[in-house]
NUMARPA-976512 format. One record per residue (C-alpha): residue in three letters; x, y, z; residue number from 1. Coordinates in Angstrom, 1 decimal, padded with zeros to 4 digits. Layout:
// NUMARPA-976512
<res->ALA; east->X; north->Y; up->Z; n->NUM>
...
// end
This chain:
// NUMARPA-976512
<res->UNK; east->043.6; north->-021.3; up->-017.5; n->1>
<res->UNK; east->040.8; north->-019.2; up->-018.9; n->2>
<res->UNK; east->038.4; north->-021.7; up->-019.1; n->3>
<res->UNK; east->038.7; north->-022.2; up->-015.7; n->4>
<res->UNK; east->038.2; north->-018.4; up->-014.8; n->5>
<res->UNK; east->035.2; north->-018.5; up->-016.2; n->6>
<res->UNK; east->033.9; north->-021.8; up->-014.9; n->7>
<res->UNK; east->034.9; north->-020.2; up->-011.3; n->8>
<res->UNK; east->033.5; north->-016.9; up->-012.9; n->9>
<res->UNK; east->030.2; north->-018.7; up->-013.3; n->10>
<res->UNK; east->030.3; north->-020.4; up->-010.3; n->11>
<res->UNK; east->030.4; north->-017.1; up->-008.3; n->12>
<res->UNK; east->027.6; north->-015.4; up->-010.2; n->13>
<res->UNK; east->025.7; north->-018.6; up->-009.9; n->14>
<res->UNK; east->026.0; north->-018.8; up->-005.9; n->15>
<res->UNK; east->025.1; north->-014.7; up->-005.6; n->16>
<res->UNK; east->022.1; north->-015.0; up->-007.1; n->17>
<res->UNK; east->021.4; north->-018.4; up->-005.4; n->18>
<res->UNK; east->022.4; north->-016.4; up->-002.2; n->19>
<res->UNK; east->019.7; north->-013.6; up->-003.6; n->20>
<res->UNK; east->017.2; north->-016.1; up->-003.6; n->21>
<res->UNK; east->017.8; north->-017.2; up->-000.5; n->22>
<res->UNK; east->017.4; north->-013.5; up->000.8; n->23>
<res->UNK; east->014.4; north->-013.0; up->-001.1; n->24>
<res->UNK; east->012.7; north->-016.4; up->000.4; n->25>
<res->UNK; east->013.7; north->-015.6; up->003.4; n->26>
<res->UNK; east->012.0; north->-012.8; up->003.4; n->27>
<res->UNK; east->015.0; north->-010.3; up->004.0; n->28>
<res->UNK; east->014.8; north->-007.2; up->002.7; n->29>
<res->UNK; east->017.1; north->-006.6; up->-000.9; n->30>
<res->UNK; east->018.5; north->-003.7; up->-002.4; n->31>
<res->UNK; east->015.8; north->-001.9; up->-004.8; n->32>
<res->UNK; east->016.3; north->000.2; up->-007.7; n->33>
<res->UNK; east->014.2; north->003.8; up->-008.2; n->34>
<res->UNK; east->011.9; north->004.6; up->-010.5; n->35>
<res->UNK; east->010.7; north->008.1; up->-010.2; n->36>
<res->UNK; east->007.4; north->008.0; up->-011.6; n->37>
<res->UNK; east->006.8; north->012.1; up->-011.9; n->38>
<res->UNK; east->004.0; north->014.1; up->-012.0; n->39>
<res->UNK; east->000.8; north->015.1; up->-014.6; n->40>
<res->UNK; east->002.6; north->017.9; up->-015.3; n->41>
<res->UNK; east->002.5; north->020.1; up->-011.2; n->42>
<res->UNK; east->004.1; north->019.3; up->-008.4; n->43>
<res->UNK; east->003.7; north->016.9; up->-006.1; n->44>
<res->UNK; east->002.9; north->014.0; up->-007.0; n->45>
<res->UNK; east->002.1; north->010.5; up->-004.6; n->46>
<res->UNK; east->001.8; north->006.6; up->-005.4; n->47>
<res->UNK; east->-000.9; north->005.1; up->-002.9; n->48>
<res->UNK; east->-001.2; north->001.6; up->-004.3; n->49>
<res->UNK; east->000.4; north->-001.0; up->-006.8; n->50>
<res->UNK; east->-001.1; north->-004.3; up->-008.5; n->51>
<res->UNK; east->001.0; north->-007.1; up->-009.5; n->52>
<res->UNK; east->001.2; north->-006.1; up->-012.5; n->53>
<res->UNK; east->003.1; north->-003.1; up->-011.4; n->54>
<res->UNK; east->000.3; north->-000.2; up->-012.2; n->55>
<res->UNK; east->000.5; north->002.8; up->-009.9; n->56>
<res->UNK; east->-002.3; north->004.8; up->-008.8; n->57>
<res->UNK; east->-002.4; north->007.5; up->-007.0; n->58>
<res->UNK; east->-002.5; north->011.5; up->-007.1; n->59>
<res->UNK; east->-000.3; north->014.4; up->-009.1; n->60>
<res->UNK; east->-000.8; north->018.1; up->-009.6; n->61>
<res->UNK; east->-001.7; north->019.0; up->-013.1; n->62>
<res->UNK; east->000.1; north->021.5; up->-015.2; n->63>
<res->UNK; east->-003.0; north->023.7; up->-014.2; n->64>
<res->UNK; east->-002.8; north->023.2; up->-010.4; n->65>
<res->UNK; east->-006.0; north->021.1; up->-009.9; n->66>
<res->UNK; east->-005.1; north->017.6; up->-008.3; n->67>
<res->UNK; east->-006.0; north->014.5; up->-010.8; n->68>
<res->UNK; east->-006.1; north->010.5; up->-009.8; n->69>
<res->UNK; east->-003.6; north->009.0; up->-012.3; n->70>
<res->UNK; east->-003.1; north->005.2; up->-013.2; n->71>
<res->UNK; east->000.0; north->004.1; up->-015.0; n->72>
<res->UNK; east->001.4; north->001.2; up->-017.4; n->73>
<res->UNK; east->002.9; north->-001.5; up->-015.6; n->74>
<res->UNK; east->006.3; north->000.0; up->-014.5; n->75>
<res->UNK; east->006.3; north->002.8; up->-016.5; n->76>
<res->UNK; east->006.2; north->006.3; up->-015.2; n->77>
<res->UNK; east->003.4; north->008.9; up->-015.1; n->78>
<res->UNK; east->002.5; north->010.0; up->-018.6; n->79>
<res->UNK; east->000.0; north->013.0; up->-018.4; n->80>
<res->UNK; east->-001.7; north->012.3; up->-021.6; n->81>
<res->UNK; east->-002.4; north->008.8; up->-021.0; n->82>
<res->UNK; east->-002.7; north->008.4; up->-017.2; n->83>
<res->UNK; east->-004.7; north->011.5; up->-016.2; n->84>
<res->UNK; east->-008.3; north->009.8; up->-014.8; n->85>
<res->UNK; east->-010.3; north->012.9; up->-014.5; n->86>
<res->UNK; east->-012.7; north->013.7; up->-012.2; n->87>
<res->UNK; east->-016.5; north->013.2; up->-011.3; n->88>
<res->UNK; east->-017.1; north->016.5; up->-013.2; n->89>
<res->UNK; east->-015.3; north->018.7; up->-010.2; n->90>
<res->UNK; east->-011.7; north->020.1; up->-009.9; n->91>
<res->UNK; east->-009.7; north->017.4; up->-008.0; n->92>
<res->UNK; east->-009.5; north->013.9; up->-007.3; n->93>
<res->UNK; east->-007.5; north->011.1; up->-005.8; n->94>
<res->UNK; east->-006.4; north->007.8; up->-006.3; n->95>
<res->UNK; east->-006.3; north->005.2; up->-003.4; n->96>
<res->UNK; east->-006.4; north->001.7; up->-005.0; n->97>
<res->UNK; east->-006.4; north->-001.0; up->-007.9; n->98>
<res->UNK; east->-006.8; north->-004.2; up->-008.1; n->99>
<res->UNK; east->-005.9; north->-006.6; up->-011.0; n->100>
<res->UNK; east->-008.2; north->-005.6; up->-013.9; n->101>
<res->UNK; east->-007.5; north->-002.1; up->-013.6; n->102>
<res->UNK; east->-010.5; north->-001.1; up->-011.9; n->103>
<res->UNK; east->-009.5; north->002.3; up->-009.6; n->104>
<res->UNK; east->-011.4; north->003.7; up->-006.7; n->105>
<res->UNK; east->-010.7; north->006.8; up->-004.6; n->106>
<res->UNK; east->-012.4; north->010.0; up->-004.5; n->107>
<res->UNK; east->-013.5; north->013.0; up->-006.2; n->108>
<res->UNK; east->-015.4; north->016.2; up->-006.0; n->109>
<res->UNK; east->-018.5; north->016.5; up->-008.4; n->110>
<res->UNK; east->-020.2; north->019.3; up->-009.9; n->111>
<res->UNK; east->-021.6; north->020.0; up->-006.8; n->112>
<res->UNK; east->-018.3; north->020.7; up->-005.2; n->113>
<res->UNK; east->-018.5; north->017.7; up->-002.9; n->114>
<res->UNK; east->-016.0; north->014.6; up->-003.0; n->115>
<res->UNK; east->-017.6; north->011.4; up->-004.0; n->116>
<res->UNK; east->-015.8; north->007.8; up->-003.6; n->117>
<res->UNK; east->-016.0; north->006.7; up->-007.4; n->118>
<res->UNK; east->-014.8; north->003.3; up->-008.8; n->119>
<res->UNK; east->-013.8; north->003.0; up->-012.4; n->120>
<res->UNK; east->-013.8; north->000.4; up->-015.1; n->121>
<res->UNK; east->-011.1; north->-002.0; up->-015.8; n->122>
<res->UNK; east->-008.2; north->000.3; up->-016.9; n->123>
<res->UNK; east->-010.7; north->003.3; up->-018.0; n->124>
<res->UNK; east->-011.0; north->006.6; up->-016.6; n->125>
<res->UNK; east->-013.5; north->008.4; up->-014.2; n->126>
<res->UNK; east->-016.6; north->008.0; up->-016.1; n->127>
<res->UNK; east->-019.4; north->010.5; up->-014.3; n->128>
<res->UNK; east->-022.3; north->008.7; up->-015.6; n->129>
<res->UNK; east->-021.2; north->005.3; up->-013.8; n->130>
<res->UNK; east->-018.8; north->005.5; up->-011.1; n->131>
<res->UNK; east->-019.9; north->007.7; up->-008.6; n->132>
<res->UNK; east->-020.3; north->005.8; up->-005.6; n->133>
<res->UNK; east->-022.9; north->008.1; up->-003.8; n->134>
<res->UNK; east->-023.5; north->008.2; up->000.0; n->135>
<res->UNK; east->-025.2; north->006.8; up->002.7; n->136>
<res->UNK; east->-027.8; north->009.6; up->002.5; n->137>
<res->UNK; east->-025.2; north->012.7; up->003.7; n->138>
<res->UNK; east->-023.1; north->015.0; up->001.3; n->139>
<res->UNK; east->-020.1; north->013.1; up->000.7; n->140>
<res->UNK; east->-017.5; north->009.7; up->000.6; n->141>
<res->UNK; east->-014.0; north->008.6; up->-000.2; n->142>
<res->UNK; east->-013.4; north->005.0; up->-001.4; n->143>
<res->UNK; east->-010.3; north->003.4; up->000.0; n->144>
<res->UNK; east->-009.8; north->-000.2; up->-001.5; n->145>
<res->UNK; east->-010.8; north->-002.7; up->-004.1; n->146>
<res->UNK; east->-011.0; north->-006.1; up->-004.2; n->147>
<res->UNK; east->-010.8; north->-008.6; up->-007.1; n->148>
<res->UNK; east->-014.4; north->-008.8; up->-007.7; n->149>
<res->UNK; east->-014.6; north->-005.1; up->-007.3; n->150>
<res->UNK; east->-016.2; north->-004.7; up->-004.0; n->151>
<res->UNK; east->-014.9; north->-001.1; up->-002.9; n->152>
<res->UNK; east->-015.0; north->000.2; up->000.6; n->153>
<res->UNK; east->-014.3; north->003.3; up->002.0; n->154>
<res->UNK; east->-016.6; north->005.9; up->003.9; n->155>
<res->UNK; east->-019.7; north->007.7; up->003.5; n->156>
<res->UNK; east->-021.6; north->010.3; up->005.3; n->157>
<res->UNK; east->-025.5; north->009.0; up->006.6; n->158>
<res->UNK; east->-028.3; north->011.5; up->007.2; n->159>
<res->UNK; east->-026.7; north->012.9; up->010.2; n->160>
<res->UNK; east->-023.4; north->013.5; up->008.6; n->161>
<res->UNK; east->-022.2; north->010.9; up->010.8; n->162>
<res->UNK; east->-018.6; north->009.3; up->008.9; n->163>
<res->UNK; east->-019.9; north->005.2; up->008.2; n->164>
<res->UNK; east->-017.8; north->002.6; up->006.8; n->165>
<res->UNK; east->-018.9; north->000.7; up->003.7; n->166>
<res->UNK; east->-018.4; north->-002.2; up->001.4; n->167>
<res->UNK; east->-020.2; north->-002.2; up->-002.1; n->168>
<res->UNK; east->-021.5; north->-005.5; up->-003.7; n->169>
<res->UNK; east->-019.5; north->-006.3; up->-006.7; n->170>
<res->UNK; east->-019.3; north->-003.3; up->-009.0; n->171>
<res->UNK; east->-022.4; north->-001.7; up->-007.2; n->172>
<res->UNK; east->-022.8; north->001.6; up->-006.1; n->173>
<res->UNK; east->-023.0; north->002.2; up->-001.9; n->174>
<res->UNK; east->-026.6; north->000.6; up->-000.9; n->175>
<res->UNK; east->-027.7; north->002.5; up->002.5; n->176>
<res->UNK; east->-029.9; north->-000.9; up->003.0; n->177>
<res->UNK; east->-027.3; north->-003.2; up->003.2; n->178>
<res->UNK; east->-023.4; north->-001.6; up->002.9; n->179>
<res->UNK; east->-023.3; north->000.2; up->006.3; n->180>
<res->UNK; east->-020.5; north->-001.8; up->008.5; n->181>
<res->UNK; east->-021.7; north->000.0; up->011.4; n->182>
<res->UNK; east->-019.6; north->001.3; up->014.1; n->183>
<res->UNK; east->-017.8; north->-000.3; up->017.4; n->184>
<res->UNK; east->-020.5; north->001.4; up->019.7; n->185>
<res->UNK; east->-019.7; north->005.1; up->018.8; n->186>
<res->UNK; east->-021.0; north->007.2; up->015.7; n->187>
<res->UNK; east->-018.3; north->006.9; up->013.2; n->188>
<res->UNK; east->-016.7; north->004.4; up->011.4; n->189>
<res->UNK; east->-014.2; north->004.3; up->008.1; n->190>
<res->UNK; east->-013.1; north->000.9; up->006.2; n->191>
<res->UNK; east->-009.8; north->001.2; up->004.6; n->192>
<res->UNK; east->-009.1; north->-002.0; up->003.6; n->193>
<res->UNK; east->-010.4; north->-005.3; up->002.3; n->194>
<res->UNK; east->-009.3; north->-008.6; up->000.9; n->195>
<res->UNK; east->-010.8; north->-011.1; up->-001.5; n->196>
<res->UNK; east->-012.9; north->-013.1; up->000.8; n->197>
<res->UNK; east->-014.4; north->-009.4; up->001.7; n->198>
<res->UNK; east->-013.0; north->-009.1; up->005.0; n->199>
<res->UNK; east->-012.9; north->-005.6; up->006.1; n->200>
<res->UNK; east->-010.3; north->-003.3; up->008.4; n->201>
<res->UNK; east->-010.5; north->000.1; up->009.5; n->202>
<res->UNK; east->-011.2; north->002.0; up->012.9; n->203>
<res->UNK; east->-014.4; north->003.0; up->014.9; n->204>
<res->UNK; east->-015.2; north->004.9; up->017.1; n->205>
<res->UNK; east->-016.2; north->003.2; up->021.0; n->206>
<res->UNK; east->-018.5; north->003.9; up->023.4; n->207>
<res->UNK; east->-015.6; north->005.5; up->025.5; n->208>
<res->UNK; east->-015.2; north->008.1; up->022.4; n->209>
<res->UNK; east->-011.7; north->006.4; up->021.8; n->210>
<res->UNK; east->-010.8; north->005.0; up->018.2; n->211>
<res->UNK; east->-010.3; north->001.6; up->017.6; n->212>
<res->UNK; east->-008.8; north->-000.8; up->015.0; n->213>
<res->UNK; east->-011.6; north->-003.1; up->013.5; n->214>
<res->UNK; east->-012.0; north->-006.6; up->011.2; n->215>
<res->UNK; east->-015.4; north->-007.0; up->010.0; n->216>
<res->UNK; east->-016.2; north->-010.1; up->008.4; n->217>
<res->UNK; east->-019.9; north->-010.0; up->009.5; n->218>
<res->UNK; east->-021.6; north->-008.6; up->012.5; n->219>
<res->UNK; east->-020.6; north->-008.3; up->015.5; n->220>
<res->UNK; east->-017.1; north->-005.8; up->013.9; n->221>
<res->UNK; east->-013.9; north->-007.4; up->016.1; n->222>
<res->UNK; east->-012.8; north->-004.7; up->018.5; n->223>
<res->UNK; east->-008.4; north->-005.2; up->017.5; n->224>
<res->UNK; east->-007.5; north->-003.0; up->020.5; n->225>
<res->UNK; east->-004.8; north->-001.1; up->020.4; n->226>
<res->UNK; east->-001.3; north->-001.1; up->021.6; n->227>
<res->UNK; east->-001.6; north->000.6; up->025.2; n->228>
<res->UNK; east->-003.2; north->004.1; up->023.7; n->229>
<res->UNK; east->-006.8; north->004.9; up->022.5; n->230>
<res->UNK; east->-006.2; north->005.1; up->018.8; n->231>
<res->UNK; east->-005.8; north->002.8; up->016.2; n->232>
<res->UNK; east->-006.1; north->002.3; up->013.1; n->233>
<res->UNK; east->-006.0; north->-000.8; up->010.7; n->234>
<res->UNK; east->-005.0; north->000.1; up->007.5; n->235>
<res->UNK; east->-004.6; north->-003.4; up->005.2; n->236>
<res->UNK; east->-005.6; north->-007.1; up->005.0; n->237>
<res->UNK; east->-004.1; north->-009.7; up->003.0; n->238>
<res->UNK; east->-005.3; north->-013.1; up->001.8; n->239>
<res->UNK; east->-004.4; north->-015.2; up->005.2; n->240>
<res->UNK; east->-006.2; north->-012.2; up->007.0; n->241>
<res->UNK; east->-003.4; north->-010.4; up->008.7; n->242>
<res->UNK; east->-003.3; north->-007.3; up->009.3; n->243>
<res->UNK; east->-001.0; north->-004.1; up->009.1; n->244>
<res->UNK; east->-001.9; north->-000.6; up->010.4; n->245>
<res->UNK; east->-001.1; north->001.6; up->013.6; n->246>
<res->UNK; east->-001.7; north->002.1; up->016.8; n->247>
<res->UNK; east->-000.8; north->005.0; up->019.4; n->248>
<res->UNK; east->001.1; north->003.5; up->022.6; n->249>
<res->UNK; east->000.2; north->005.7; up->025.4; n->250>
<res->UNK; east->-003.1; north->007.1; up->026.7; n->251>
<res->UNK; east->-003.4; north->010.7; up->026.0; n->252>
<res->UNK; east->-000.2; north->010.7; up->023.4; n->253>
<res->UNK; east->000.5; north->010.8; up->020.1; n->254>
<res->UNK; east->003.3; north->008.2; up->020.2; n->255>
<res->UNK; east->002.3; north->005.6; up->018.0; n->256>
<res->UNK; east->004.2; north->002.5; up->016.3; n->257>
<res->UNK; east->003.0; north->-000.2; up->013.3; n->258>
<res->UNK; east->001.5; north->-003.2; up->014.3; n->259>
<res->UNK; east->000.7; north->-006.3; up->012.9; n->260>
<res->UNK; east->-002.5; north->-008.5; up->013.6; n->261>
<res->UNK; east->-002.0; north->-011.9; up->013.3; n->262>
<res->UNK; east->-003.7; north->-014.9; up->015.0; n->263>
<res->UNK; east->-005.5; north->-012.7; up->017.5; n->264>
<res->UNK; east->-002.1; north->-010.8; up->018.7; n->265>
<res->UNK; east->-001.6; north->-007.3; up->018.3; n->266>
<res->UNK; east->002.0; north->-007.0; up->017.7; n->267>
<res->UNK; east->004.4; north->-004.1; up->018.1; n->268>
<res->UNK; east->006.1; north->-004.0; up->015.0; n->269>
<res->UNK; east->009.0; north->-001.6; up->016.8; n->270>
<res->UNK; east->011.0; north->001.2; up->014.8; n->271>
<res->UNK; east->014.5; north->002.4; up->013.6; n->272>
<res->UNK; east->016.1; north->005.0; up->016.0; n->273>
<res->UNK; east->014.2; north->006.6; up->018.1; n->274>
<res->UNK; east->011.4; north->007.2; up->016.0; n->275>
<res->UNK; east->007.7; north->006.3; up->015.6; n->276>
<res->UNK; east->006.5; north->004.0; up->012.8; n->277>
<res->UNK; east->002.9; north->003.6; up->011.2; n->278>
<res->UNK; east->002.1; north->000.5; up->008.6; n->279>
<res->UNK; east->000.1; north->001.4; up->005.7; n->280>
<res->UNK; east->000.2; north->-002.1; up->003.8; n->281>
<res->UNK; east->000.8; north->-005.6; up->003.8; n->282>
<res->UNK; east->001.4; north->-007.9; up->001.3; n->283>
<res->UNK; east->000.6; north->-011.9; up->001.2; n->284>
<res->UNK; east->004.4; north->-012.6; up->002.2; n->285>
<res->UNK; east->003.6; north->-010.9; up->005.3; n->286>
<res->UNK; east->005.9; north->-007.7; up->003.8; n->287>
<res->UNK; east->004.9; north->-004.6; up->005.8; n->288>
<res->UNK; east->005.5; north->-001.3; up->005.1; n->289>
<res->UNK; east->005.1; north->002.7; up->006.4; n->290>
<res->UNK; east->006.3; north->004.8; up->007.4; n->291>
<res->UNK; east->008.6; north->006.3; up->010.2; n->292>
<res->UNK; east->008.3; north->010.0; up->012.1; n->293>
<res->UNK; east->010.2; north->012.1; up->014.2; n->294>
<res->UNK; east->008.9; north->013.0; up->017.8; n->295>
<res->UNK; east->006.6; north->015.6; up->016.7; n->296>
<res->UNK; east->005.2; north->012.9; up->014.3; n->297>
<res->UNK; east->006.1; north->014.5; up->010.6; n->298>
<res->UNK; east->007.2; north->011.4; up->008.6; n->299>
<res->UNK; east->011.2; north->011.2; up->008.1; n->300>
<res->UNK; east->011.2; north->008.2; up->006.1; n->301>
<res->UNK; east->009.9; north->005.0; up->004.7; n->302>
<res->UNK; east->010.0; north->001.4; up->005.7; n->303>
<res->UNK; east->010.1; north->-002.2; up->005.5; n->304>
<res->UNK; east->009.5; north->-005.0; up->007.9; n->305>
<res->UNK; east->009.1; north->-008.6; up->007.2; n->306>
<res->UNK; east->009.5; north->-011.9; up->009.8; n->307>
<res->UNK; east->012.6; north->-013.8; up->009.0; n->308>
<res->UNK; east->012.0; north->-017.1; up->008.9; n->309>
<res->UNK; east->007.8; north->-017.2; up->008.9; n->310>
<res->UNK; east->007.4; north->-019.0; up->012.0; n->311>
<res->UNK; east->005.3; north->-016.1; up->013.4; n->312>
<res->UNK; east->006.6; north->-018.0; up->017.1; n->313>
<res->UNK; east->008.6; north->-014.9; up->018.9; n->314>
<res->UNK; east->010.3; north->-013.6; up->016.0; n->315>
<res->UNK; east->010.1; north->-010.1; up->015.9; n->316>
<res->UNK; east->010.7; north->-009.5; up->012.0; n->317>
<res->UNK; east->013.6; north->-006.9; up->011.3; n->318>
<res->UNK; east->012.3; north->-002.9; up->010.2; n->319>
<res->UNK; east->014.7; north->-001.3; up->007.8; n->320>
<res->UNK; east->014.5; north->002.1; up->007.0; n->321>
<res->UNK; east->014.3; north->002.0; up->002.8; n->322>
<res->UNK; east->016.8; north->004.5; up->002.3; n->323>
<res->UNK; east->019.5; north->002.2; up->003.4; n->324>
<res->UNK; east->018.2; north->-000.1; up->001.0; n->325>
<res->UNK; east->018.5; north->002.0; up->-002.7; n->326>
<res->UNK; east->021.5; north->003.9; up->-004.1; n->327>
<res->UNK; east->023.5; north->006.2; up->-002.7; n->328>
<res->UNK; east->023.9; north->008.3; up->-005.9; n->329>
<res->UNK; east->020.5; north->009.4; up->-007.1; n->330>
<res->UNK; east->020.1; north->011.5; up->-003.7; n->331>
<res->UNK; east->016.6; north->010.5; up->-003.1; n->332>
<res->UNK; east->014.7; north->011.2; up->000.4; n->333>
<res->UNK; east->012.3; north->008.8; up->000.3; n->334>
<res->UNK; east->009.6; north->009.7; up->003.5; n->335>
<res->UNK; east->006.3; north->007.6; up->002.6; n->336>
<res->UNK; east->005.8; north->003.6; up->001.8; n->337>
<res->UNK; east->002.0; north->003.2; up->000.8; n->338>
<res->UNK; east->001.8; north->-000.1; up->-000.7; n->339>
<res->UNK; east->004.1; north->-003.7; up->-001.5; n->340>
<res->UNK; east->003.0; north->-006.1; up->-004.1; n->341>
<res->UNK; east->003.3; north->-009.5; up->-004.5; n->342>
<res->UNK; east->006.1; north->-009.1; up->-006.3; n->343>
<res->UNK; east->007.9; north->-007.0; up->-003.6; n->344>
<res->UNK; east->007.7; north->-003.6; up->-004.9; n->345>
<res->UNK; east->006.8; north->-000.5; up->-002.8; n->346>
<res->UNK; east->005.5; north->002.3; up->-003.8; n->347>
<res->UNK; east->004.7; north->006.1; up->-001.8; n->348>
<res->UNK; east->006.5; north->009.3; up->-002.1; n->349>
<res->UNK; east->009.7; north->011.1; up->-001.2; n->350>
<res->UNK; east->011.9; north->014.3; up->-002.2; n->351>
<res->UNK; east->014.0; north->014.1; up->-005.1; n->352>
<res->UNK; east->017.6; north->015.1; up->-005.8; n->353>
<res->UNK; east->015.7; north->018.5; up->-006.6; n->354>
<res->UNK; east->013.9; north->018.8; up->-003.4; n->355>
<res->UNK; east->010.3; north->018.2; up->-005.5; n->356>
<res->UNK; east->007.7; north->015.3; up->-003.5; n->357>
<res->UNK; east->007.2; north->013.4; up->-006.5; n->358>
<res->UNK; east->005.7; north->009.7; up->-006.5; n->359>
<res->UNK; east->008.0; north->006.8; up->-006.5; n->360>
<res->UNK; east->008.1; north->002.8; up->-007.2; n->361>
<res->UNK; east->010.9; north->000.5; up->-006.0; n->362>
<res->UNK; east->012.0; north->-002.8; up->-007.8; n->363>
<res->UNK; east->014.1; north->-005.3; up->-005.8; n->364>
<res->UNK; east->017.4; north->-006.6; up->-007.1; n->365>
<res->UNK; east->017.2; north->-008.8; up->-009.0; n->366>
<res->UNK; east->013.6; north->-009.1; up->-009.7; n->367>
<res->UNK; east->012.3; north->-012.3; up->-008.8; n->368>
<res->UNK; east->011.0; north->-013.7; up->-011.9; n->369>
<res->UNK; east->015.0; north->-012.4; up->-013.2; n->370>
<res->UNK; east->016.0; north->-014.1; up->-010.3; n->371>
<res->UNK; east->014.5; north->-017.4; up->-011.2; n->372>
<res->UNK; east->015.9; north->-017.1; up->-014.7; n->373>
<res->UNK; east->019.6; north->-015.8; up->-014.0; n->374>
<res->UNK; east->019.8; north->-019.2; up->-011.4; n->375>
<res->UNK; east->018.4; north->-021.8; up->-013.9; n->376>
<res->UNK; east->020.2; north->-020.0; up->-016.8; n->377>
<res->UNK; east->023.3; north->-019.4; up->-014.6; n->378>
<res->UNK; east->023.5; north->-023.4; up->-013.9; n->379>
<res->UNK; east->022.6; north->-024.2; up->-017.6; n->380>
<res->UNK; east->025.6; north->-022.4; up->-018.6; n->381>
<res->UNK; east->027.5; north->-024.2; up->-015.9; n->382>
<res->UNK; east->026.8; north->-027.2; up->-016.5; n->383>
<res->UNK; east->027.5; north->-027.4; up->-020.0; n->384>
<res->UNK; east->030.5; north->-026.2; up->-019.5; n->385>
<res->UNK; east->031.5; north->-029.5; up->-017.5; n->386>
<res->UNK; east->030.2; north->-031.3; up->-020.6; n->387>
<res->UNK; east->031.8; north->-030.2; up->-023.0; n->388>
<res->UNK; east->035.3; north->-030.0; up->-021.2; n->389>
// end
């Protein structure tokens, strides 16, 4: 009799977490656990981007009110004597991506008082001497993304103090020769994301003073449209080149909803409620997520959105707000969703049980390497059980 509990015991466990899996392939959002990441030592603090790995970067007030760029250990919290990156030699700075060796771009101000995109070395901090990015010839830049190779792009001011998007060579500082991406007819530009073939998204500015989602891959920049209003923006690429950002659905509104690019169609990606959504990130599963706002467009909470069964043929995916999708208990509000992995975990920012905005990351449940190892492990134990009965 107790033998066969357990056998049915094992059974069960065994067919949850094949069910899991199932979920997970399938592309259907889990539960997740929270891991509040805190602060350098102020309040708040926000996670803008994740690696595989599962180091965060992003931005925290220090203990002396200035704002630091911060890079963690994989899946550890913020530690302020470790993770603090510095600056370019000026009070704040911010950052906005990593890629896989640890290399960190975003921006800072320099001794000057100006901010400077910067890109650092593989899991070192802001070194002054090297990783200023400069400028097209203007005053000042913000880098945005990294690739693998470390080609960063971002923006940069030009003589005229006109915004330009850029994308470095490989661990080179902006060339004015060669990096400008150039605009979609109007004067400004701004790349926010790229991918490792060195495709390029972001928005421009159009001859009709409207702004436009863009893919660069080389010249002429791809016009992406927008979904029925004149603003869009595209925020991330992923390896099979689609694209996640946002686009405002009415001329002359605000109202704006996530979209995804994919195969030349720019798709709605809908909301929850009756609220507006914005994508900030896509991973190479085609996981998207953002964020959702109320009517007067302040963000209310984060989300996820993934197609359920990859066809990409009329399906359109399922958006779940994440708070539905963590614990009940720990009382988090979680508002922001900058970034998914590979691994499915999300980083951005939310309000604590205490009310503070602090940075957070999100694990699904189980993990999906765990995953892999509860089945096989789940089965082992099953099966010799049969044997040895």
């Amino acid at each position: 009799m107790h033998t066969m509990k357990v056998k049915t015991v094992a059974i069960v466990m065994f067919g949850a977490l094949l069910l899991a899996g199932q979920r997970a392939v399938a592309g259907i959002p889990p539960e997740y656990r929270i891991l509040d990441l805190g602060t350098l030592g102020g309040s708040p603090s926000r996670a803008h981007d994740i690696n595989d790995q599962g180091q965060v970067v992003g931005w925290s007030y220090t203990a002396d009110g200035t704002r630091h760029a911060f890079r963690t250990v994989p899946k550890m919290p913020i530690d302020p004597l470790r993770d603090d990156l510095g600056t370019l030699g000026g009070p704040d700075s911010e950052a906005w991506a990593i890629n896989e060796l640890g290399q960190v771009v975003g921006w800072s101000h320099n001794n000057d008082g100006f901010s400077r995109g910067f890109r650092t070395g593989a899991n070192l901090p802001i070194n002054p001497a090297t990783d200023n990015l400069g400028t097209f010839g203007g005053t000042e830049s913000a880098a945005y993304d990294i690739n693998e190779s470390g080609q960063a792009v971002g923006w940069a001011y030009n003589p005229q103090n006109k915004q330009r998007a850029f994308r470095t060579a490989a661990n080179m500082p902006i060339n004015p020769s060669t990096d400008d991406l150039g605009t979609l007819g109007g004067p400004d530009s701004v790349a926010q994301g790229i991918n490792d073939d060195g495709r390029v998204v972001g928005w421009g500015r159009t001859t009709t003073d409207a702004f436009h989602a863009f893919l660069y891959t080389q010249e002429p920049t791809t016009d992406l449209g927008t979904l029925g209003g004149d603003f869009s923006i595209g925020f991330a690429i992923n390896a099979s080149g689609q694209i996640a950002g946002g686009s405002y659905t009415i001329p002359g509104a605000s109202e704006h909803r996530a979209f995804l690019y994919h195969g030349g169609e720019l798709r709605d990606l809908g909301t929850v409620g009756e609220r507006w959504s914005w994508a900030e990130d896509i991973n190479d599963e085609g996981l998207v997520v953002g964020h959702l706002s109320n009517t007067t467009g302040t963000p209310v909470a984060a989300f996820v959105w993934g197609d359920l069964d990859g066809d990409w043929e009329g399906d359109p995916g399922e958006m779940v707000d994440l708070n539905t999708l963590i614990p009940s208990g720990p009382g988090w509000d979680l508002r922001y969703a900058y970034a998914i992995n590979n691994a499915g975990q999300i980083v951005g920012a939310g309000a604590t049980p205490l009310g503070e905005t602090h940075a957070y990351l999100l694990t699904p449940i189980p993990e999906p390497a765990t995953l892999a190892l509860l089945g096989t492990g789940g089965l082992a134990v099953i099966l010799k059980r049969r044997s040895t009965k």
